[in-house]
C-alpha positions as CSV (number, residue, x, y, z in Angstrom):
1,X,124.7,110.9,81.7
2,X,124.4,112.3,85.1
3,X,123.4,110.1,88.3
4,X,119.7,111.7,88.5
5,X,119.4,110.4,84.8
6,X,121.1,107.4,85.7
7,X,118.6,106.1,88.0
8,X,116.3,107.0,86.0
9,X,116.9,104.9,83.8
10,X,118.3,101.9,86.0
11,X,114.5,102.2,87.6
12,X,113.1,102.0,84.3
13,X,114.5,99.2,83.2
14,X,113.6,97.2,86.6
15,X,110.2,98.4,86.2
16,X,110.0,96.5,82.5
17,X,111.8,93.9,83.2
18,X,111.9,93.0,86.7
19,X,115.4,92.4,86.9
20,X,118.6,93.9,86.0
21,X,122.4,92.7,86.1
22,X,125.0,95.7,86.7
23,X,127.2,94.1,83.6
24,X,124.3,94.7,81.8
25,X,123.7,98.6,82.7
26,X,127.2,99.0,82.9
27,X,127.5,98.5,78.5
28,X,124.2,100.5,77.9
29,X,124.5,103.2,79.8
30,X,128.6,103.0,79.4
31,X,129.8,103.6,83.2
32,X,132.1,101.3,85.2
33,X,130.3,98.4,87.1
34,X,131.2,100.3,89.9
35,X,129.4,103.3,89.1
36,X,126.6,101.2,88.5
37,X,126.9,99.0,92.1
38,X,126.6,102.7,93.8
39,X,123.7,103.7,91.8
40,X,122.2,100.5,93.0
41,X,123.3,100.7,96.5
42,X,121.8,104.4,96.7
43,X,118.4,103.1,94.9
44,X,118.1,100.1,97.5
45,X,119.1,102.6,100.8
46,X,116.0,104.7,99.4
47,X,113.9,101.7,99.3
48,X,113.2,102.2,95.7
49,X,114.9,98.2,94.6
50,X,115.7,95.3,96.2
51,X,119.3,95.0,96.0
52,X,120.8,91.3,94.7
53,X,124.0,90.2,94.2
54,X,125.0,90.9,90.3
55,X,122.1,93.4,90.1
56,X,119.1,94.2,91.4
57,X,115.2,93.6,91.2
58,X,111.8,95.1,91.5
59,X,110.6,96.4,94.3
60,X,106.6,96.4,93.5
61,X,107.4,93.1,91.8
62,X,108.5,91.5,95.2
63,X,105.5,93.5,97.4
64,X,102.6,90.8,98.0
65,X,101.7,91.7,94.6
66,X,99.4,95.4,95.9
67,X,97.9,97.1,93.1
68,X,99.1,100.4,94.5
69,X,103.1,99.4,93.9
70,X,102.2,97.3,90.4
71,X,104.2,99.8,87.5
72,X,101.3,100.6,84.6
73,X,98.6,98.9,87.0
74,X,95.6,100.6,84.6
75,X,97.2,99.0,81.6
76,X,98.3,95.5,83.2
77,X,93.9,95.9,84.0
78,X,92.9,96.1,80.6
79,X,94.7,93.5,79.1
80,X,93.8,91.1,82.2
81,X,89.9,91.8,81.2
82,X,91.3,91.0,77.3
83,X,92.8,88.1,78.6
84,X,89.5,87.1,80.5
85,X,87.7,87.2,77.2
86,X,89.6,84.3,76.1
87,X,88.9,81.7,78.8
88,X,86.1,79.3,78.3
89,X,84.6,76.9,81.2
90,X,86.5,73.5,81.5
91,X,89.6,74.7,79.9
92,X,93.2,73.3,81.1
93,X,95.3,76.4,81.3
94,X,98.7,77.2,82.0
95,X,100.0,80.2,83.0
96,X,103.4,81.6,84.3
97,X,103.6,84.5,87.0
98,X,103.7,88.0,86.8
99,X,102.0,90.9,87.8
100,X,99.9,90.7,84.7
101,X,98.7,87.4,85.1
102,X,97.9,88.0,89.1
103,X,95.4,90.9,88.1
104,X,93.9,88.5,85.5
105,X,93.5,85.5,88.3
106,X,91.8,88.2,90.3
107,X,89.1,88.9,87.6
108,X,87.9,85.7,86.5
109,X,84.4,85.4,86.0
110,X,82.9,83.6,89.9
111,X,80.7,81.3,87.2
112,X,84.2,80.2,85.5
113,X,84.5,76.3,86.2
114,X,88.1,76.1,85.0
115,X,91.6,74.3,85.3
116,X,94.5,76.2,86.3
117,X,98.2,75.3,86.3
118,X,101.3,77.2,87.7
119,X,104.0,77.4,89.1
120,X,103.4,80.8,90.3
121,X,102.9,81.0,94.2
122,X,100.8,84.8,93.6
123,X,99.0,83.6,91.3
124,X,98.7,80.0,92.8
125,X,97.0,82.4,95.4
126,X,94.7,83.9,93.7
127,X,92.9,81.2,91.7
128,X,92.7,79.3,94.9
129,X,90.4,82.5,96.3
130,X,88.2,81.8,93.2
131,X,85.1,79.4,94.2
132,X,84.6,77.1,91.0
133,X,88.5,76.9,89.5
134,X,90.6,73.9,90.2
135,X,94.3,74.7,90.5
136,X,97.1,72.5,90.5
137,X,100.7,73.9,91.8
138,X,103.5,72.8,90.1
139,X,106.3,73.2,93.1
140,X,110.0,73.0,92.4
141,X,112.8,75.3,93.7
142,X,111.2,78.8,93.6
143,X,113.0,81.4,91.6
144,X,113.5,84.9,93.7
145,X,113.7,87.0,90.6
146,X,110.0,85.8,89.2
147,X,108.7,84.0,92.1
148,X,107.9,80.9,90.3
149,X,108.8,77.4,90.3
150,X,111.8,76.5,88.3
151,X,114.0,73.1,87.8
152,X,113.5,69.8,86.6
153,X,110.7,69.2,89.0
154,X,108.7,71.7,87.5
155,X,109.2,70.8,83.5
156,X,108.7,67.3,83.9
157,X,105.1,68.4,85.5
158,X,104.5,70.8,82.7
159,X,105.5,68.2,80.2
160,X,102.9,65.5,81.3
161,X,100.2,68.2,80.7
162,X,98.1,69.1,77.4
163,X,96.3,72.5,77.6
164,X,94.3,74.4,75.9
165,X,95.6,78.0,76.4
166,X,99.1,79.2,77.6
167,X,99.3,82.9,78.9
168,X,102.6,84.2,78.9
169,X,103.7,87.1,80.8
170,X,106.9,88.3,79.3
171,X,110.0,90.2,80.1
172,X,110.4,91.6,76.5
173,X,109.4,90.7,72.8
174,X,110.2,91.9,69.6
175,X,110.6,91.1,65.8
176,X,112.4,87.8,66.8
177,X,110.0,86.5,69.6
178,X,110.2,86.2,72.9
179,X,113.1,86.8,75.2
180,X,113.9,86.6,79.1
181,X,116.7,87.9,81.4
182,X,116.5,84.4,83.1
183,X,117.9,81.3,81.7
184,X,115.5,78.9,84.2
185,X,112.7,80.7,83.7
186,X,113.6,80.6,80.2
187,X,113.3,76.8,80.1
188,X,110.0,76.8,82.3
189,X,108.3,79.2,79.6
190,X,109.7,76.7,76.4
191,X,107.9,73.9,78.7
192,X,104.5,76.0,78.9
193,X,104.5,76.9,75.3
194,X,105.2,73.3,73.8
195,X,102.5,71.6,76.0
196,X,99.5,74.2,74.8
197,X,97.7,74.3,71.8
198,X,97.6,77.9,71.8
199,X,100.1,80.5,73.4
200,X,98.9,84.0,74.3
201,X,101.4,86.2,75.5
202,X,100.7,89.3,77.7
203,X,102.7,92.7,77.9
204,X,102.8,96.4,78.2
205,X,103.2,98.5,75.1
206,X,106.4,99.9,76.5
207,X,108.0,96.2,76.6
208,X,107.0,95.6,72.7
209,X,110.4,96.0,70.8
210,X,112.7,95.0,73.6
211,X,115.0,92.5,73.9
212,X,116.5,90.5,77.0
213,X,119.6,87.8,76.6
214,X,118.1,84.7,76.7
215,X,115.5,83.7,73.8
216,X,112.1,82.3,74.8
217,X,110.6,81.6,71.5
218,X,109.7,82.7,68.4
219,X,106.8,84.6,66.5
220,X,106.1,81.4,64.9
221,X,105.1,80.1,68.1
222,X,102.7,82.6,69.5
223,X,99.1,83.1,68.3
224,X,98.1,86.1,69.8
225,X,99.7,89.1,71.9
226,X,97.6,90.9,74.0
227,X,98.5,94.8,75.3
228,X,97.2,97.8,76.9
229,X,96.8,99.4,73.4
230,X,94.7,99.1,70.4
231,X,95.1,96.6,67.5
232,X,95.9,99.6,65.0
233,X,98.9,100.7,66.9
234,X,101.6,100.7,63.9
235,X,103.8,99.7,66.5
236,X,102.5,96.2,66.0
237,X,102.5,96.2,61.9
238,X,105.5,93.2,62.1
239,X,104.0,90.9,64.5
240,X,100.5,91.0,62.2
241,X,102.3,90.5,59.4
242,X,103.7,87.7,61.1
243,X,100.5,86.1,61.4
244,X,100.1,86.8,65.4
245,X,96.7,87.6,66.4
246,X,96.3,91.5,68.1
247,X,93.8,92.5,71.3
């Protein structure tokens, strides 16, 4: 593979998942580590990542959040206003962070009267603009990679709370469930899921059939998935015959 292709992909793959480690790219793309820590170090100098140590992370993801840097804005849109659709007035809701989940906090209805939780300081933000939604932070040691609270603190908040809906935005998902690239997060979103009665999660077509290290759940414990395509996408024919819902 040659360095321009490289990169390519190495972006790619921060632009799905937020975060990459160079072990990681190193077996995939089967360079040396150090190959892989130049690519990086090139990438970062051009002000195209944010350079970490064991890999790197998103650049737009770590931007205040502007619509202009957010990677597949228009489709991260559409399933916010799907997402919408779902929230009735004096729900409790819990929601992790995520560009995804930011665009939705930005469209809620101004009529909503609502209950938000998170632990996400973006989107924290933006239900606190909205004039009728109550929002309760739920601080712990902030994670740089997601920007969202993570540790003990956190889960023993999320576990004193019953909601109605969770919405989930992921790092990957395929025919075994969820999965995340971030052990801590991984534990916050296992929290979220078990005290909701219902778990929505919320991705880009492009991160459907992809898989990250760490396992978040199962399709057992998600009743619907909501992307930027249509229902009738084949692409989707296991997770419906799993019994998860499709918008």
């Amino acid at each position: 593979m040659l360095k321009t292709e490289r990169q390519a992909y190495i972006l790619r793959k921060i632009d799905l998942h937020n975060r990459v480690l160079s072990s990681d790219l190193s077996i995939e793309i089967n360079v040396s580590e150090d190959t892989i820590r130049r690519d990086l170090n090139e990438l970062a100098e051009l002000d195209k990542i944010v350079k970490v140590y064991g890999g790197a992370l998103s650049k737009s993801f770590h931007s205040s959040f502007l619509r202009s840097d957010v990677y597949k804005a228009d489709g991260k849109k559409i399933i916010a206003e799907k997402a919408v659709s779902l929230v009735q007035h004096d729900m409790f809701i819990l929601t992790t962070g995520g560009t995804t989940v930011v665009e939705m906090a930005r469209i809620l209805p101004a009529g909503l009267q609502a209950t938000f939780f998170t632990g996400s300081i973006p989107a924290a933000y933006e239900y606190a603009q909205h004039p009728n939604i109550q929002v309760i932070f739920m601080g712990d040691r902030i994670s740089k990679s997601s920007q969202i609270a993570v540790g003990g603190e956190a889960i023993s908040r999320i576990n004193s709370i019953k909601a109605d809906l969770c919405f989930l935005g992921i790092n990957a998902i395929d025919g075994a469930g969820v999965s995340d690239n971030d052990w801590e997060v991984v534990q916050v979103k296992q929290s979220m899921i078990k005290a909701s009665k219902k778990t929505v999660v919320l991705s880009i077509t492009e991160k459907i059939n992809t898989r990250q290290r760490f396992a978040v759940c199962g399709l057992d414990e998600i009743d619907t998935i909501i992307t930027d395509s249509g229902p009738g996408n084949p692409l989707f024919e296991g997770f419906v015959a799993a019994g998860v819902k499709l918008l």
